[in-house]
C-alpha positions as CSV (number, residue, x, y, z in Angstrom):
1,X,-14.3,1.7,7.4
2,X,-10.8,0.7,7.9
3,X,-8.6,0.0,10.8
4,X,-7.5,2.8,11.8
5,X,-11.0,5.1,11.2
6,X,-12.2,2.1,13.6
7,X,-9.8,2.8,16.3
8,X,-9.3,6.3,16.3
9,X,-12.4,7.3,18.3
10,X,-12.0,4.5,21.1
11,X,-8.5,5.3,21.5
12,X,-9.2,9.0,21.9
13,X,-11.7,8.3,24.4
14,X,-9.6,6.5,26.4
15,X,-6.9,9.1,26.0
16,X,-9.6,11.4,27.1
17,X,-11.0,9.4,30.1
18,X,-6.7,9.2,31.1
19,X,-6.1,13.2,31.4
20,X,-9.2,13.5,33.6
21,X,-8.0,10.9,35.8
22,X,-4.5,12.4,35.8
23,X,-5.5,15.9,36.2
24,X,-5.9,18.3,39.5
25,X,-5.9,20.9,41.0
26,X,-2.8,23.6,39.2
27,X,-1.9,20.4,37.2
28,X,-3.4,19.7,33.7
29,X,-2.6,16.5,31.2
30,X,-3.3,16.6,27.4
31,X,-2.5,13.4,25.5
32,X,-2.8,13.3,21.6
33,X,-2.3,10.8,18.7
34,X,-2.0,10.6,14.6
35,X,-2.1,7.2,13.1
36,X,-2.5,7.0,9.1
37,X,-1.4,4.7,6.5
38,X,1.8,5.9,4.7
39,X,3.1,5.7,1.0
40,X,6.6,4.9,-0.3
41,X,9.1,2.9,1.3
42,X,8.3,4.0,5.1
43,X,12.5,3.8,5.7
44,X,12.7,8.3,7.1
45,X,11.3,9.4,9.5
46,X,11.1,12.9,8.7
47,X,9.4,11.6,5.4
48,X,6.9,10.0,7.4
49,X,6.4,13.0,9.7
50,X,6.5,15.0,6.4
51,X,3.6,12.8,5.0
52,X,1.4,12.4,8.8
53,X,1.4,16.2,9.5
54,X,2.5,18.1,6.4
55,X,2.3,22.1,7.9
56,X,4.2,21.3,11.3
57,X,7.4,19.1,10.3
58,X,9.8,22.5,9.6
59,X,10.2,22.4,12.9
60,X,11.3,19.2,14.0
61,X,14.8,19.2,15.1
62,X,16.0,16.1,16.4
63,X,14.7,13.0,15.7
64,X,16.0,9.8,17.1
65,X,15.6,5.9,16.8
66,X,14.7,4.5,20.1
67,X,13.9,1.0,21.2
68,X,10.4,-0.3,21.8
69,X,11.1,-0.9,25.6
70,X,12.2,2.5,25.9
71,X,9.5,4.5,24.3
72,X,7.2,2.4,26.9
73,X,9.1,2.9,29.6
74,X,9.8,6.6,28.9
75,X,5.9,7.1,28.8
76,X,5.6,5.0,31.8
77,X,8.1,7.2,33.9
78,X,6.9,10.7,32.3
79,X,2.8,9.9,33.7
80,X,4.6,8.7,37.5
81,X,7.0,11.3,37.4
82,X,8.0,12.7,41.2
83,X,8.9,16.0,41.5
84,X,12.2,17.8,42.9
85,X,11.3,16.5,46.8
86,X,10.5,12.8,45.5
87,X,7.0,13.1,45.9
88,X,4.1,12.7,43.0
89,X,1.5,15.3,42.5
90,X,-0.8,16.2,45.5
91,X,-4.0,14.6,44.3
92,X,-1.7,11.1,43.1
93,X,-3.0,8.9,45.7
94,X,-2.1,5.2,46.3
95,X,-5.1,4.0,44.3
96,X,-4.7,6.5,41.5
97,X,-0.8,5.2,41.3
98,X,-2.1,1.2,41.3
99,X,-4.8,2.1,38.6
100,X,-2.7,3.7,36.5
101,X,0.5,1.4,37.0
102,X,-1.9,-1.7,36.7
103,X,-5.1,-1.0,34.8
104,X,-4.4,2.8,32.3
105,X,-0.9,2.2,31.8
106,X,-1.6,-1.8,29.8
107,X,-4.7,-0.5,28.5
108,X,-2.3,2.7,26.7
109,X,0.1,-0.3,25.4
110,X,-3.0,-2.3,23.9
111,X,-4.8,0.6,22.3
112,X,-1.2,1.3,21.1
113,X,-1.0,-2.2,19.1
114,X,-4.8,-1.8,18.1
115,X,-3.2,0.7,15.5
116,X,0.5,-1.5,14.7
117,X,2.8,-4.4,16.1
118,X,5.3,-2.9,18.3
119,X,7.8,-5.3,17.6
120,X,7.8,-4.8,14.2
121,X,7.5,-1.2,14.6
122,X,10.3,1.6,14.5
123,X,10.4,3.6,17.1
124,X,11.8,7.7,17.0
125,X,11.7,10.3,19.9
126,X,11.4,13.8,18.5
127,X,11.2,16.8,20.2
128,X,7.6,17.8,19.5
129,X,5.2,19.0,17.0
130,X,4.2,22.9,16.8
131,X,0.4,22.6,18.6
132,X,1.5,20.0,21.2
133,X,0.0,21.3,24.5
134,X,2.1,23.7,27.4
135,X,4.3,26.2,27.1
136,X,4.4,25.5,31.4
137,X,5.8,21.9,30.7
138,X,5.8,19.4,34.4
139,X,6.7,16.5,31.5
140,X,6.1,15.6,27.4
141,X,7.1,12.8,25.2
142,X,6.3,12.8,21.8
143,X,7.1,9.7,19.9
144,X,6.9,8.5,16.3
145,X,6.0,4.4,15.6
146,X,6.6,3.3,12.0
147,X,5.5,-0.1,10.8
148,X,7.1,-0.3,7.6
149,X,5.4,-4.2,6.4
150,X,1.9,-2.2,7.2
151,X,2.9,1.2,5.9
152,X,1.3,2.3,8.8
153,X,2.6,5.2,11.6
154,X,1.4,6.9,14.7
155,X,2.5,9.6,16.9
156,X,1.7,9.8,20.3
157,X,2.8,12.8,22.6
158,X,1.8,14.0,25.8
159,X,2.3,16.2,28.1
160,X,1.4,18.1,32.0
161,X,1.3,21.2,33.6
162,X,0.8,23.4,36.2
């Protein structure tokens, strides 16, 4: 069994375990992930997209480089988002908003270099993948992290509703 066949089941649990805890009442959270090894020289990344999920890349549009810091923080600010009145979502409590900013949050960044080294990772925004969850969209992200030295990639998107 290799690295990635090892951490795809405890990383979708925890991804699993994090929706729960982030959903409520008129207000639903899907997470998802792809990680594979990767042939060639691992330099585009609509060739890696192309090669990760072969049926669905026709209709990526946009796909941008983005740093490290910013794909965290992007994540970080989409799961604590406020709405219009600057207020989080009913059932976002003070210790729900501590757990996740101290405990879920890490855990997401450590599961995340379970799979690759972020620092040596590239990083792209894209605008989604056809099958990514909501039509009703609250928030989504979906990023693609390329480790060329490992010929490794993942994508990770998320998203919430109402």
């Amino acid at each position: 069994m290799n690295e990635i066949e090892f951490y795809n089941p405890i990383f979708q649990e925890f991804l699993t375990k994090f929706e729960k805890e982030l959903e409520g009442t008129n207000y639903g959270v899907e997470f998802g992930f792809i990680a594979g090894d990767i042939e060639g020289s691992c330099t585009d990344p609509k060739d890696v997209l192309l090669e990760l999920v072969p049926d669905q890349v026709s209709s990526v549009t946009k796909v941008s480089k983005v740093s490290g810091r910013h794909f965290l923080a992007e994540i970080k600010s989409k799961i604590l988002m406020k709405d219009f009145d600057g207020m989080y979502p009913d059932h976002y409590n003070t210790k729900l908003i501590q757990k996740i900013r101290n405990e879920r949050l890490p855990k997401l960044e450590s599961h995340i270099r379970n799979f690759l080294t972020l620092n040596n990772a590239n990083c792209y925004k894209t605008d989604g993948l056809p099958g990514m969850p909501f039509l009703d969209i609250i928030w989504s992200f979906c990023y693609l992290l390329i480790e060329p030295e490992r010929k490794r990639a993942l994508i990770i998107h998320g998203g919430a509703s109402d």
